[in-house]
Every structure is written in C-alpha cells, then in structure tokens.
N, C-alpha and C positions, 0 to 999 in steps of 0.2 A: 450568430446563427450557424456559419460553421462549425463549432463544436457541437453545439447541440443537435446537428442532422446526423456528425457521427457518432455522438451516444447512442441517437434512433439505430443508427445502421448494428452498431454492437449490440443493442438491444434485442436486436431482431435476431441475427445469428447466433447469440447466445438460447435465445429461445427455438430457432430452428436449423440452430447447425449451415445451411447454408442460404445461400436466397440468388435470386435473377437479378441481376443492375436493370432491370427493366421494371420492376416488381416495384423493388426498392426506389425508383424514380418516382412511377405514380404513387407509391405510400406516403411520401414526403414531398411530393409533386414540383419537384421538380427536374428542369433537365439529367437524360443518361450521361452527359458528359458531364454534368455535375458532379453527380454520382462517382462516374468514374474519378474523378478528380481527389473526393473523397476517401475514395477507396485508395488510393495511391499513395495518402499520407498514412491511410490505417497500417497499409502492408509495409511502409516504408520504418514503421516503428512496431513493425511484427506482430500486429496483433488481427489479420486477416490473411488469406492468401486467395489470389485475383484467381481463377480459371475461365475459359471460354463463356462467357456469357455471364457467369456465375461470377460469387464471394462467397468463404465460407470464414469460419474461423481455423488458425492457424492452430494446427493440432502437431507443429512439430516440438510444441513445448508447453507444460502443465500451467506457465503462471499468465502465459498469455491468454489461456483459454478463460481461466480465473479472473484474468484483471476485466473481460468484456462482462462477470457478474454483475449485476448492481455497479458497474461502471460510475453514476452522472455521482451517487453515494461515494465511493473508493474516490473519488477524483477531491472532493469537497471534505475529505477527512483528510486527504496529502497535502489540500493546500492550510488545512486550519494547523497542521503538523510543521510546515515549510516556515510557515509566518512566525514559528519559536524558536529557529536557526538565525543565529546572529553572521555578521561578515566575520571572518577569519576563525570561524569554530572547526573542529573535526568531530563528523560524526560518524556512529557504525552504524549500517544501515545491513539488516539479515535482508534472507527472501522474504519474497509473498506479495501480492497484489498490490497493496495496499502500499506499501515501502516502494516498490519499484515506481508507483507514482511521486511520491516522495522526491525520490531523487530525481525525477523527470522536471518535478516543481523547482526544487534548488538547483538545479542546471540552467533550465529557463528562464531564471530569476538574473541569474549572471553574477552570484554571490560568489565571492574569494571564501570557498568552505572546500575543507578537504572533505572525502567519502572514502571510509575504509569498508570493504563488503567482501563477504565469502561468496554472491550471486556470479556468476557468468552472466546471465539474465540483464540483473541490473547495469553492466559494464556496458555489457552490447546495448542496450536503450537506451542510456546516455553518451555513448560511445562520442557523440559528436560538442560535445559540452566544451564551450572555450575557456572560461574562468575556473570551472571547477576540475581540482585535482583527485582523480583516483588511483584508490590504492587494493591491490584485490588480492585476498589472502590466500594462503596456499592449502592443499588438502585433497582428500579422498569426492571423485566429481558422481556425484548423483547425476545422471542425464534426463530423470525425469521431473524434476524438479530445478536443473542449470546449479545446483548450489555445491561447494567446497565444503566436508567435514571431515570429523576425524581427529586423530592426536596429531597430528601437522596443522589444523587449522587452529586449535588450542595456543600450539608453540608461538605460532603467527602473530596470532593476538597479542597474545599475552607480555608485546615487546610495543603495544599502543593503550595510549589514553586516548580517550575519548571526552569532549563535552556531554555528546548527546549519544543515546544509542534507543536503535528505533527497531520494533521487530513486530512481525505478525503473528498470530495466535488460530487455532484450529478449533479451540474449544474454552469452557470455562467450566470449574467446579464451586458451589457455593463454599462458601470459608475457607476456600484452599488457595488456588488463584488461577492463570491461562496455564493451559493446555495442548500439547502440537500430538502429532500421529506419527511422528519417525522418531523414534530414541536415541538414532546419531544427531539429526537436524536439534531436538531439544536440547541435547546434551554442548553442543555448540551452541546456543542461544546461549545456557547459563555460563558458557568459560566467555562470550564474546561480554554479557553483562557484567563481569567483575571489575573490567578495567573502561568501567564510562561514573562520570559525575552525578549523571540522569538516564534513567529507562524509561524509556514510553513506548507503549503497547499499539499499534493501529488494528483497528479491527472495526470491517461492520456488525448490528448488533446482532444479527442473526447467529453471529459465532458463541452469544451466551446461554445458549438454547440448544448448544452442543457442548460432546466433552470427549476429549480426546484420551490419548490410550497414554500418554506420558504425562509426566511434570514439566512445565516447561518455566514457570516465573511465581514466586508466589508472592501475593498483594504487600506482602511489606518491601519487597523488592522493587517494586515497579511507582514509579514519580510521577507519572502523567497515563492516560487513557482518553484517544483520540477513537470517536466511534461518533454513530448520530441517535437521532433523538427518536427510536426505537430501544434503546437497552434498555430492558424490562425493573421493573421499579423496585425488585429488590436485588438485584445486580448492582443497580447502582446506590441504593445506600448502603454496601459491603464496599465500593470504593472508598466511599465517603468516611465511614466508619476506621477506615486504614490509611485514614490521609492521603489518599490518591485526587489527584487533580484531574477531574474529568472536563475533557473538553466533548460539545455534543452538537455535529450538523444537523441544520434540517435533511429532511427525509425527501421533500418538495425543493424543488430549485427554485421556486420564485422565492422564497424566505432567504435574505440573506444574513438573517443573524445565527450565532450558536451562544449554549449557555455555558458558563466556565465556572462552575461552584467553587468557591475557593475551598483551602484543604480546613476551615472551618463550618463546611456544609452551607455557608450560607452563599444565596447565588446572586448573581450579576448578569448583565448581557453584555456582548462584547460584538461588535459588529465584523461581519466575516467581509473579507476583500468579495467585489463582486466577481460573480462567472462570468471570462468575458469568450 
C-alpha cells in the first residue's frame, strides 16, 4: 500500500508540478503525517523536494522529473528487466528512467552484480547499495541529463565486457530501429553496445509513437525489448520479424502477468514477481 500511495503522490506532481501534504492526504485519505512520511522517502531517493507546506517534483535534474512519468509502468518494466540479471553478472546500465529503476531493482534485490554506467544519476540512487559493485565511467558531464559522454567515455568502456547492457530510447523509426535526441548520448549508447553479450532496450510504449533526431540501436542489434502491453501492433511485429525478444507489462497493476513471445513469434505467458 505504501508504494502505491507514492505512485499516487508522483502521479499527481507529475500532472501538477506541485501539491499541499494537505491536499494530498485527503486525495489518498489518509493521515498528513502519512504523507509526510511518504514524502521523505520520495525526496530521500530524489525524486521530489519537500517545501513549506508543499511537494513538488525535484526539477534539479531531467531524469528525476521523467522517472515520476508513467512511474507505476517504468517501475514494472525494471522489474521484468531485473528478473534477466543472474548473480555475479556485469551489466552496463546507460541513463534514463527506465534504467535507473533498473538498477534501483538490482540493488534492492542484494544480487553480487557488478553495474558499469556513464549516469551520475544512477550512482547517486543507488549510492547506498551493499552487494552491488559500481563502476562509473569517465567523460564529458552533461548536467542536464547527470550522464558522462564523449571520446573518454568510449576509451572507458571499451576496456569492459559486459553480460547485459540495458539502455533507454527517445523514439522509434519503423524498419530502422530506437532513437535518442542528443548525438553525443547516442553515440555513446552504440560505443557502450559493442562490448556487452546482450542489449536490451527499456522503454515505455509511448516512445514508439515518437522518433528521435539520431540513430541510436538498430533492430538487429538489440536482443531483448522491455516495454508494456501498449506497443502498437506493428512495432511489435518489426521486433518479432528481427528476432528481438519482447517482453510486455501490463498497463493495469492489478494484471500480474507479461507476455514474452519467443524469438519465433510464437507467445507464452510468464508470470511477473508480484508489486509489493
């Protein structure tokens, strides 16, 4: 139930920027020190900031404002993503909402997995993680977005293997593949995918219904696609068609299954860890 009152509360600030702990109590009826309560773990993992009376969202950084988007979605696509992470794997984890829960999930898990990442973002929100080792690469720091690029982040990498490597997307083009909006962040996505076994995409589907200004992965590149069960029906039979393994949340949280079409199109259910 605590999680799900602070979806509501990011729900709400996402749609109104800011709100009253008063407002917010009766909407979700109950106590302001609830609330406050509430709020205390949002701001403690940056993704709000408390003022007199008030909560808003935390506008001192782009992915925090993003990750309160479709939040209860973003949270149910990091864990169907977390659950493909074996114990003592290393994976590269880029920015972006979707990732940064990710690694929030493999922390919380208490899995022996190493996390390579160009995010500042991501470090600082798992900053407190006991079993899991990071490792944060070096380069040119974007502040509006916390992430490391550049020919230093390239050299970086390109001295790690990876099992897995996980990244977010901005947009999609049909027959082509994902899409980002910064041509340095892209261009580091393709040097950090060279040296991983498996790439997989997180994104929710709304990002296929947009399309970005770079190249950032193109469909024979990418192994897996974590998104929910909105990707438009011919999006996904261009994964399928490229041998990409889609995995797909529900949209609804009471549904805890997602469907995982194997890379011969044909589907299966697979039952999702429950929300707790």
């Amino acid at each position: 139930m605590t999680a799900h009152r602070q979806t509501k509360i990011l729900e709400v600030l996402s749609k109104h920027g800011r709100a009253e702990v008063l407002a917010l109590a009766e909407l979700l009826r109950v106590s302001q020190v609830t609330i406050r309560k509430d709020l205390d773990i949002l701001e403690n993992r940056k993704l709000v900031r408390r003022e007199h009376g008030y909560a808003r969202l935390n506008n001192a950084d782009d992915v925090g404002k993003r990750i309160a988007f479709n939040y209860d979605i973003k949270r149910r696509i990091a864990k169907a993503a977390a659950a493909t992470v074996n114990e003592g794997e290393t994976v590269m984890i880029e920015s972006g909402s979707c990732c940064a829960l990710l690694a929030e999930e493999l922390a919380g898990a208490q899995k022996d997995v190493t996390i390579i990442t160009n995010s500042v973002f991501i470090v600082n929100f798992i900053r407190n993680a006991a079993r899991t080792k990071i490792i944060l690469l070096g380069g040119y720091f974007q502040p509006e977005s916390q992430v490391l690029v550049g020919p230093m982040t390239r050299q970086c990498s390109a001295i790690f293997f990876a099992d897995k490597f996980f990244v977010g997307a901005d947009g999609f083009i049909a027959n082509s593949g994902f899409t980002g909006r910064d041509h340095m962040r892209s261009q580091t996505v393709m040097d950090m995918a060279e040296n991983a076994n498996q790439v997989s995409v997180l994104t929710d589907a709304e990002k296929f219904s947009r399309q970005g200004v770079m190249a950032l992965l193109r469909l024979e590149k990418v192994t897996n696609v974590f998104t929910d069960d909105r990707i438009p029906a011919e999006a996904e039979r261009q994964l399928l068609e490229k041998n990409v393994r889609l995995f797909k949340v529900p949209e609804i949280e009471e549904e805890e299954a997602y469907s995982r079409p194997p890379r011969s199109g044909a589907r299966r259910s697979l039952k999702a860890e429950p929300v707790i």
